[in-house]
Structure formats: structure tokens, C-alpha cells
N, CA, C and O atoms as a Tinker XYZ file with bonds, in Angstrom:
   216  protein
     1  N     -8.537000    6.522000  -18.434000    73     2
     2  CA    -8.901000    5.721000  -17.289000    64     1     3
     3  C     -7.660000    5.442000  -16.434000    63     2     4     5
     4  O     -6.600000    5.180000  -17.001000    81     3
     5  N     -7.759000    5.494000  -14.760000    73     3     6
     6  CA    -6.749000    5.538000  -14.065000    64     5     7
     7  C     -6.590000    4.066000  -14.192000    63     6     8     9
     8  O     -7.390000    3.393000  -14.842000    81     7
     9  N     -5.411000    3.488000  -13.485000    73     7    10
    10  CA    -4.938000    2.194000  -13.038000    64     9    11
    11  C     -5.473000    1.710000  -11.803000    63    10    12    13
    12  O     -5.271000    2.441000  -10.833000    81    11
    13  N     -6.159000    0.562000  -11.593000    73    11    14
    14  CA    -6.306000    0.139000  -10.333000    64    13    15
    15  C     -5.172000   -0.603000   -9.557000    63    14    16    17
    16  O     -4.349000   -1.144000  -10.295000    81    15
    17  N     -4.938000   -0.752000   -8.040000    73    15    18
    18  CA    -3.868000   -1.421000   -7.676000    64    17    19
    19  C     -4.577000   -2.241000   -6.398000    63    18    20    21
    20  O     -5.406000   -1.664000   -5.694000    81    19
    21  N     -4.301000   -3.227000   -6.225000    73    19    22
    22  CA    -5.042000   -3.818000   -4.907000    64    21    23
    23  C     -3.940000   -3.994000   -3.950000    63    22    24    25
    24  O     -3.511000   -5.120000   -4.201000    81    23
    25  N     -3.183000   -3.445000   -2.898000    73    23    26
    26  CA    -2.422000   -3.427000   -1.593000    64    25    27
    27  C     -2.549000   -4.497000   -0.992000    63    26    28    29
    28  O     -3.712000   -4.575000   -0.596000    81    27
    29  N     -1.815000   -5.592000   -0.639000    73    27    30
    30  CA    -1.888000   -6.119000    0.514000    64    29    31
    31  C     -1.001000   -6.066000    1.428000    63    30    32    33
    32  O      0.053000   -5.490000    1.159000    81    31
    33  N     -1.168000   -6.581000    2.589000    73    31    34
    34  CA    -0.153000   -6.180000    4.082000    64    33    35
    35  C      1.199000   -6.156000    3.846000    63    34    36    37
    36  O      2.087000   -5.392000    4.227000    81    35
    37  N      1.193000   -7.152000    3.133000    73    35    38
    38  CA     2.963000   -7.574000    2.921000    64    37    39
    39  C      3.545000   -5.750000    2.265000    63    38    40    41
    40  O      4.182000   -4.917000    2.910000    81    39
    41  N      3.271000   -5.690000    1.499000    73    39    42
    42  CA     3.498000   -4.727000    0.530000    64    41    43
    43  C      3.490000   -2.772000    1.491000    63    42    44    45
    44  O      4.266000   -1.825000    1.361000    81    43
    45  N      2.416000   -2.927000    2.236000    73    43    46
    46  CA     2.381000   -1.888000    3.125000    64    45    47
    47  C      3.339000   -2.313000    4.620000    63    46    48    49
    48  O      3.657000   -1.425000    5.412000    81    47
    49  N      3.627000   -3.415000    4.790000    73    47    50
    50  CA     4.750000   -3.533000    6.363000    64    49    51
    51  C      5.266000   -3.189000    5.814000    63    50    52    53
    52  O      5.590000   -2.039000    6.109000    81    51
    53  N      5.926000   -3.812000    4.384000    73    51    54
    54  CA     7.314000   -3.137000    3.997000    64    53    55
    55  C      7.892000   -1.981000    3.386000    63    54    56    57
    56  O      9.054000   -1.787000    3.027000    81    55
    57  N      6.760000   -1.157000    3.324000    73    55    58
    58  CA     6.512000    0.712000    3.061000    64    57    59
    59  C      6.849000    0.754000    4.602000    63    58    60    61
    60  O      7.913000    1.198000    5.034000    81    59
    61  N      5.735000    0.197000    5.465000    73    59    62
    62  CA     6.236000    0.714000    6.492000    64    61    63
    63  C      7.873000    0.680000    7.450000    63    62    64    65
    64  O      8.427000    1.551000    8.121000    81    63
    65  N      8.151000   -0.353000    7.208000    73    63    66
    66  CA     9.499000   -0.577000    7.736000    64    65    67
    67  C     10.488000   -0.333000    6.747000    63    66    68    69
    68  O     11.595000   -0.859000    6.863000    81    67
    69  N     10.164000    0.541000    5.609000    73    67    70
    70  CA    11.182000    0.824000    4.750000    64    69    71
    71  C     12.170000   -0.775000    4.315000    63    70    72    73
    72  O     13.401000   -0.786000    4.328000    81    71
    73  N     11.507000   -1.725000    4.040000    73    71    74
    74  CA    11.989000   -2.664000    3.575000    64    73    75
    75  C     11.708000   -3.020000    1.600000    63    74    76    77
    76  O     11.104000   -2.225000    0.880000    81    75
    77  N     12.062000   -3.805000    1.305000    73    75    78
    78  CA    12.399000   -4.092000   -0.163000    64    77    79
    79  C     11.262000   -3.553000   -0.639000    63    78    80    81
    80  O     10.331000   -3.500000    0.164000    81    79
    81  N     11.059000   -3.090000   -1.855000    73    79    82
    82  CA     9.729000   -2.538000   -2.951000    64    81    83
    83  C      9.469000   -1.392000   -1.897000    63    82    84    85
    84  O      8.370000   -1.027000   -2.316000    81    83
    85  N      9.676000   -0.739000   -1.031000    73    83    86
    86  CA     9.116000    0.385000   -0.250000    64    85    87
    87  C      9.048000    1.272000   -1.192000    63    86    88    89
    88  O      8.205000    2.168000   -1.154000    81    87
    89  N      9.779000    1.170000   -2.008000    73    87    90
    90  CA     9.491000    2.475000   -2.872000    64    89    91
    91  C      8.687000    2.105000   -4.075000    63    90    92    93
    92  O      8.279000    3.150000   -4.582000    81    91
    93  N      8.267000    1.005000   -4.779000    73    91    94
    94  CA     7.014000    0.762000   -5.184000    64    93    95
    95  C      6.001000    1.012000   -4.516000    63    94    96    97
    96  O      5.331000    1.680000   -5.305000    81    95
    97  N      5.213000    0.896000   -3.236000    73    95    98
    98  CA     4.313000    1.525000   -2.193000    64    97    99
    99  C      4.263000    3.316000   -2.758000    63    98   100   101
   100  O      3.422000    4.140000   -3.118000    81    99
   101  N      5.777000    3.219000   -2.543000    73    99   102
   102  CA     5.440000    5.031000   -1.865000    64   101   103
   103  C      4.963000    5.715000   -3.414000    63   102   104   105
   104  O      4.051000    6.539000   -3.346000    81   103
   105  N      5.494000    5.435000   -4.698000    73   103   106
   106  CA     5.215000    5.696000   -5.584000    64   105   107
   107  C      3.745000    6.169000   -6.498000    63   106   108   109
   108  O      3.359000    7.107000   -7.195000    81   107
   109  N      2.962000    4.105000   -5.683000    73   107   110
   110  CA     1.697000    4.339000   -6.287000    64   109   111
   111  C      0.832000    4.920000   -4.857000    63   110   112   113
   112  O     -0.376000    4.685000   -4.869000    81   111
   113  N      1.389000    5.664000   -3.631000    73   111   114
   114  CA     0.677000    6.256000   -3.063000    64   113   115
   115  C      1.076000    8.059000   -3.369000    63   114   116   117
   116  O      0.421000    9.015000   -2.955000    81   115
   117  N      2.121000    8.095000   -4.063000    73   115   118
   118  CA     2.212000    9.751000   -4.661000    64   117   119
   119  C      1.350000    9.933000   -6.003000    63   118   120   121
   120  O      0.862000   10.965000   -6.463000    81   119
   121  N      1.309000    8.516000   -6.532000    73   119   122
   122  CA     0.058000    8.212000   -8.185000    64   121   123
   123  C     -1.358000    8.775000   -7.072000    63   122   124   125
   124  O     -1.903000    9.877000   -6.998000    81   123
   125  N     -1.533000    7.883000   -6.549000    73   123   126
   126  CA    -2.804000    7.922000   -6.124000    64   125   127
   127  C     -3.471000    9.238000   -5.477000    63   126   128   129
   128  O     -4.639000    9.573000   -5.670000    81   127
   129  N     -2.370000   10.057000   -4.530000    73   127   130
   130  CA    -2.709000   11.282000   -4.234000    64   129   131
   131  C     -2.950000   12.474000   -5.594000    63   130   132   133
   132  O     -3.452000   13.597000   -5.659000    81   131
   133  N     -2.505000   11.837000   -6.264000    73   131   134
   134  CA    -2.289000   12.531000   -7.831000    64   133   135
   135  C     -3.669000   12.240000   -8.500000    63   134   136   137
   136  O     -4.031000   12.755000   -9.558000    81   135
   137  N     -4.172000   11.629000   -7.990000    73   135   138
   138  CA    -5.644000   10.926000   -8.732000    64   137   139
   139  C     -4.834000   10.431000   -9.827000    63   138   140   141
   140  O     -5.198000   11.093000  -10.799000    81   139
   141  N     -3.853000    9.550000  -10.223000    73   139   142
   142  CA    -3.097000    9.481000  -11.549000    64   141   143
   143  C     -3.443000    7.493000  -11.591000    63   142   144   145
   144  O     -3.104000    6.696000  -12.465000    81   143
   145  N     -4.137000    7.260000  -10.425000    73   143   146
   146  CA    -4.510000    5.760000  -10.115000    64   145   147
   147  C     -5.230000    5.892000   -8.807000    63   146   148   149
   148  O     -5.505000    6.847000   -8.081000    81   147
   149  N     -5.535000    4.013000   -8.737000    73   147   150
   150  CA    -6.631000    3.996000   -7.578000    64   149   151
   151  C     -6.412000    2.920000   -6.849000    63   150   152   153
   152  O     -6.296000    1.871000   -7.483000    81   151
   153  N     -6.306000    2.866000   -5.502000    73   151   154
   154  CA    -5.496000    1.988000   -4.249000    64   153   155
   155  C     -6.330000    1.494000   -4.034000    63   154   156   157
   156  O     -7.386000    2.125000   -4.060000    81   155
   157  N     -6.333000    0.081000   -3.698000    73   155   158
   158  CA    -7.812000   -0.281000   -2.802000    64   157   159
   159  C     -7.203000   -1.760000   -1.980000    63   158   160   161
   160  O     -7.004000   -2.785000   -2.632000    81   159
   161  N     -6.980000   -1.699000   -0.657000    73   159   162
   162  CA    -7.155000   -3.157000    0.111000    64   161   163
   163  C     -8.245000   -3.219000    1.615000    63   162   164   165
   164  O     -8.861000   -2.358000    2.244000    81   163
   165  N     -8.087000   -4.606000    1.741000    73   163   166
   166  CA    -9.095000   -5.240000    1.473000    64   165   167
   167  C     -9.067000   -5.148000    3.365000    63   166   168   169
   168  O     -7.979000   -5.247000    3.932000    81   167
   169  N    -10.030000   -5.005000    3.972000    73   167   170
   170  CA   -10.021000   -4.701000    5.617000    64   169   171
   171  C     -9.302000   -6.038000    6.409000    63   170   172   173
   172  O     -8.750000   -5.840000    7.491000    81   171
   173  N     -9.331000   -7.179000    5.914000    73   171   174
   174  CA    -8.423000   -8.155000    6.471000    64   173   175
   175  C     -6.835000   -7.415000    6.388000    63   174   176   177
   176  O     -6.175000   -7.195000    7.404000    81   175
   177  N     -6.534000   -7.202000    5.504000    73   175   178
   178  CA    -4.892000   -6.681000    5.270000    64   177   179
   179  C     -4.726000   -5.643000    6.488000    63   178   180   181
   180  O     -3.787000   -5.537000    7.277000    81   179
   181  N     -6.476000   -4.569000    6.361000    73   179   182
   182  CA    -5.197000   -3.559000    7.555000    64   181   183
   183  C     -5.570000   -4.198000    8.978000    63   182   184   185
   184  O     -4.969000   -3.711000    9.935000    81   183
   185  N     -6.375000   -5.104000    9.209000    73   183   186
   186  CA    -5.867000   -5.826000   10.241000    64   185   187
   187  C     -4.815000   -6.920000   10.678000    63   186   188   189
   188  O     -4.689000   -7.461000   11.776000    81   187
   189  N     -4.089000   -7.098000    9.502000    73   187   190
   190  CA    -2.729000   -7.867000    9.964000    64   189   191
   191  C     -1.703000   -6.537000   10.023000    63   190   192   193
   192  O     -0.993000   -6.518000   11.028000    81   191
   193  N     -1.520000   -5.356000    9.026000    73   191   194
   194  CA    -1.106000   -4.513000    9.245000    64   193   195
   195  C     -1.335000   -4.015000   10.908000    63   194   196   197
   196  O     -0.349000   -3.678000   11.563000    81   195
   197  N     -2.231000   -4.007000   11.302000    73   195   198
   198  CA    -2.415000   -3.655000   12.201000    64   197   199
   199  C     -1.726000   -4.186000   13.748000    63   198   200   201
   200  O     -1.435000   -3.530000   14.749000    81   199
   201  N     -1.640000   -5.309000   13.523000    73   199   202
   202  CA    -1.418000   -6.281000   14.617000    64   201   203
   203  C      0.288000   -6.270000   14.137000    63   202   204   205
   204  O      0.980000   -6.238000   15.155000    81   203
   205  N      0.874000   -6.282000   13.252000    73   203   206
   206  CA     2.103000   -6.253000   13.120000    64   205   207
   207  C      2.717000   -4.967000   13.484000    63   206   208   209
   208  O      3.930000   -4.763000   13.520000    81   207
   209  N      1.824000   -4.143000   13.742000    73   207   210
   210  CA     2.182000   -2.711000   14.323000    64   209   211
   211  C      2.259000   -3.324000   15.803000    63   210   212   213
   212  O      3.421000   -3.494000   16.174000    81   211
   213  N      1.604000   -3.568000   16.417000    73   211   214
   214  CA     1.603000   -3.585000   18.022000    64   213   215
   215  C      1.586000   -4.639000   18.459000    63   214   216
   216  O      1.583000   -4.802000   19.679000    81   215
């Protein structure tokens, strides 16, 4: 059985801006392309993600 992981914004700005744990992000998104685990957040998150983009 894979691992589940639940993402929130904090955790993906700072993948995105290459800030602290970015490489925890990038990791369980090379697991996850791997089917080796399973990502899941929550549609509020990618709308603060979102808005912190623009």
C-alpha cells in the first residue's frame, strides 16, 4: 500500500519559490509520479496558491 500525503499551500509556495523543505515537495512529487505514493490537497490551498502567484 502506497503512502498518502495531504499538500497544503505553505508547502507548495515554498516548492514554488524554492524556499525551505522545497525539496521535501519535489521528492514526494517524483514518489508520486512513481505511483510510489499519493498527493492530495484540498481546492482552498490551490486557491491561496493561486492568489500568491498573482
Amino acid at each position: 500500500m502506497n503512502d498518502v500525503y495531504i499538500l497544503d499551500a505553505c508547502s507548495l509556495i515554498a516548492y514554488l519559490n524554492d524556499e525551505k523543505g522545497a525539496d521535501n515537495v519535489k521528492d514526494l512529487l517524483i514518489k508520486s509520479g512513481n505511483d510510489e505514493c499519493s498527493l492530495y490537497i484540498h481546492m482552498i490551498n490551490l486557491y491561496e496558491i493561486y492568489y500568491d502567484f498573482f
